[in-house]
C-alpha positions as CSV (number, residue, x, y, z in Angstrom):
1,X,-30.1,14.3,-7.0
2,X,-31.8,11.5,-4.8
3,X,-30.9,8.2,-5.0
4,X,-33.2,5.8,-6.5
5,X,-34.1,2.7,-4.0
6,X,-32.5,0.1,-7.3
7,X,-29.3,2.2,-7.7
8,X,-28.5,2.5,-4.1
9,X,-28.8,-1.5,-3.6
10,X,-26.6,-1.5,-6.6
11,X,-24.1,0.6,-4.8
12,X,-24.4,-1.4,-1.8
13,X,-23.5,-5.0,-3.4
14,X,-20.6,-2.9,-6.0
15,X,-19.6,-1.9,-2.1
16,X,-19.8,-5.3,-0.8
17,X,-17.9,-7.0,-3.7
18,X,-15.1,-4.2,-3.5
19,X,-14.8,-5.1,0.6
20,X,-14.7,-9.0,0.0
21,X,-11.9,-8.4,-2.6
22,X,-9.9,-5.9,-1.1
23,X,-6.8,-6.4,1.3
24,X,-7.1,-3.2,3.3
25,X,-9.9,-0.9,2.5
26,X,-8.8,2.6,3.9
27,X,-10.9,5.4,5.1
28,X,-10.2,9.1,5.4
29,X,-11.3,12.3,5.7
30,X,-11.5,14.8,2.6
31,X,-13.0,17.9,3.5
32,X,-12.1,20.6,2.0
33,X,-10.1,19.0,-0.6
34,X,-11.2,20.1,-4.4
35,X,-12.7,17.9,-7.0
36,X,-9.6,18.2,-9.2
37,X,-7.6,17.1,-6.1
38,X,-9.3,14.2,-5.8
39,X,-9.7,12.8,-9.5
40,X,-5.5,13.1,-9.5
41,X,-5.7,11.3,-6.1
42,X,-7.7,8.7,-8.3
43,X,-5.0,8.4,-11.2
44,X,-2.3,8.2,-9.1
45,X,-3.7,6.0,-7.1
46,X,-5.3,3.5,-10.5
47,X,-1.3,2.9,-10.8
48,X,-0.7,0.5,-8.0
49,X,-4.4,-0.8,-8.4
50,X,-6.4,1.2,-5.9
51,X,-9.6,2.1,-6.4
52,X,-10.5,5.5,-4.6
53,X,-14.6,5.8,-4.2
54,X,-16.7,8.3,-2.5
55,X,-19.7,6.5,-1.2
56,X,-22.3,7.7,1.2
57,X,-21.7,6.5,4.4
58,X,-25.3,5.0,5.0
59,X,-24.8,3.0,2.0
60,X,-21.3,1.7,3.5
61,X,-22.9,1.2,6.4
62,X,-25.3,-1.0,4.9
63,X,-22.8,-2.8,2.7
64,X,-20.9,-4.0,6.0
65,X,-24.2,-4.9,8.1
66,X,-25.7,-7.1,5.3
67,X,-21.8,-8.6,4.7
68,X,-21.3,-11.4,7.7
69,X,-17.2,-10.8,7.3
70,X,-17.7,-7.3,8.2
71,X,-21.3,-7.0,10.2
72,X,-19.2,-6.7,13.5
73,X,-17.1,-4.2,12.7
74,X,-17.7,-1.1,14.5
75,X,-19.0,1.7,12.2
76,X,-18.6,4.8,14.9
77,X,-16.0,6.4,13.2
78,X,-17.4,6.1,9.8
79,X,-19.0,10.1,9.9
80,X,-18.2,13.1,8.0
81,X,-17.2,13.4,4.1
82,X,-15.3,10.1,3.8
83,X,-13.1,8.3,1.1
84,X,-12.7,4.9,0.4
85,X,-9.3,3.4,-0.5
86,X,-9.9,-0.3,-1.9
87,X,-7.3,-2.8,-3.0
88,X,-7.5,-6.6,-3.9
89,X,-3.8,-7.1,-4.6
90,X,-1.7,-5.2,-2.2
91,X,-2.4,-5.1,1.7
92,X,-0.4,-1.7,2.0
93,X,-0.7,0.4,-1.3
94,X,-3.9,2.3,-0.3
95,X,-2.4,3.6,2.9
96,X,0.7,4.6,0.8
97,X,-1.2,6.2,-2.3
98,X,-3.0,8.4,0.4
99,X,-0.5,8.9,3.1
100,X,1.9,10.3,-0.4
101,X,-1.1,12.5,-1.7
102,X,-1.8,14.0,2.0
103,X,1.7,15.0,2.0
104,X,1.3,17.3,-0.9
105,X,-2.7,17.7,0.3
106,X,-2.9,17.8,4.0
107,X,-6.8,17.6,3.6
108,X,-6.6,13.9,3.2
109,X,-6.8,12.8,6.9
110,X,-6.8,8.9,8.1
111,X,-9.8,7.7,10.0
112,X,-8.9,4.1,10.0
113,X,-9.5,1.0,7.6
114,X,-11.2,-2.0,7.4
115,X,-8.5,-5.5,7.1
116,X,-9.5,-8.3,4.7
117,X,-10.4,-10.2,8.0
118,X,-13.3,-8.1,8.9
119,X,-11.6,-5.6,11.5
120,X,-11.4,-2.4,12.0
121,X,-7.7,-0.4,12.2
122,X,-7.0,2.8,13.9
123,X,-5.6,5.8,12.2
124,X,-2.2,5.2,14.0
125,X,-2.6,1.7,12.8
126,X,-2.8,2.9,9.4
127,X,-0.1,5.4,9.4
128,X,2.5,3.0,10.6
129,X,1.1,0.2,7.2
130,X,1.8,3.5,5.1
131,X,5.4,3.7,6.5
132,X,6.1,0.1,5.4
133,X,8.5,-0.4,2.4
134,X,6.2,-1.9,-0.8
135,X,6.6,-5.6,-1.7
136,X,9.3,-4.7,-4.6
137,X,11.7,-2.7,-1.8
138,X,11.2,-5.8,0.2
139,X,12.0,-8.4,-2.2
140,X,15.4,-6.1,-3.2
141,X,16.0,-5.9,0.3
142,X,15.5,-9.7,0.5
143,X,17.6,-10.5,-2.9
144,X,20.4,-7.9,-1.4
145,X,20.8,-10.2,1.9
146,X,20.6,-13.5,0.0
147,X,23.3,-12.4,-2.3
148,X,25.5,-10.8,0.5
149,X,27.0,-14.0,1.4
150,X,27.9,-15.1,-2.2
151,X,29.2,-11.5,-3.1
152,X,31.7,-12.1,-0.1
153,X,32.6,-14.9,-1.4
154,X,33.3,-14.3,-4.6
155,X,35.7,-11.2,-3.5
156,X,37.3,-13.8,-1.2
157,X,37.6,-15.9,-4.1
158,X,39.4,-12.7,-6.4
159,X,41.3,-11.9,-3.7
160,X,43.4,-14.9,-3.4
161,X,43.6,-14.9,-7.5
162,X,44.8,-11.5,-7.6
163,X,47.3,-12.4,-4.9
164,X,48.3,-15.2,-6.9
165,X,49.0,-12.8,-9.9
166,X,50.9,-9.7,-7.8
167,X,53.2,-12.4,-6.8
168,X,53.7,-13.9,-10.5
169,X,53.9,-10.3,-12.0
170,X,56.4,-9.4,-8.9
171,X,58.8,-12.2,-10.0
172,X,58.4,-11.4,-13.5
173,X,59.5,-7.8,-13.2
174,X,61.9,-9.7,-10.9
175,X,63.4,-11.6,-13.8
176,X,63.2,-9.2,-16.4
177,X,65.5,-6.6,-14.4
């Protein structure tokens, strides 16, 4: 069913409001992959906040053109049946939701994705954001090496108090015998 001329300049400002608020809007391939495949792409994916959206390309095409963020962004690579990953609170959950579902669906292919700052990121580029730990590994990772130092201390601290007691125990049993 066509289009009409009111609904696709709807689509194209819904498009151009999800690109100003996203962090990382990723774009990937999806032939071949089912319908069912890709409404459980979508629920797994609502869980860290991503919005998954198949748009016609024209109309995405559009959206960036009449944005002036994204009007220089280079739209060769935006061909084919694509998906659109978008985000407005994490910079690196979209890459991950897809790079975990194209694991178990190797249909899911990355062509690249569009930064906050109006550029345009390779696939490589994207693959290597997927491979990054999420903000809540980070911030263990960061609590685990801020705590290092006092957990050292501390044992330092039992050591010397458990020395203290083998020698008070030692002359007990000393005493006693």
């Amino acid at each position: 069913m066509a289009l009409t001329r009111q609904k696709k300049e709807n689509i194209i400002t819904d498009v151009s409001n999800l690109l100003n608020d996203s962090k990382l809007t990723v774009v990937a391939k999806y032939t071949g992959t089912t319908v069912k495949a890709i409404q459980t792409l979508r629920d797994q994916a609502e869980a860290n906040q991503t919005n998954i959206k198949v748009i016609k390309n024209r109309l995405i095409i559009k959206a960036l053109a009449d944005n002036d963020k994204f009007k220089d962004i280079d739209t060769s690579e935006i061909k084919g049946q694509l998906l659109y990953a978008f985000n407005s609170l994490d910079e690196v959950s979209p890459a991950k939701d897809l790079a975990a579902f194209a694991r178990i669906n190797p249909t899911i292919e990355f062509v690249g994705a569009i930064s906050s700052d109006g550029q345009f990121l390779s696939a490589d580029d994207v693959t290597a954001l997927s491979q990054l730990p999420t903000k809540d590994q980070l911030r263990a990772q960061l609590i685990g090496t801020i705590s290092a130092p006092l957990n050292g201390f501390v044992n330092v601290l039992a050591g010397n108090i458990r020395g203290v007691y083998n020698v008070l125990n030692a002359h007990a049993d000393a005493m006693n015998n």
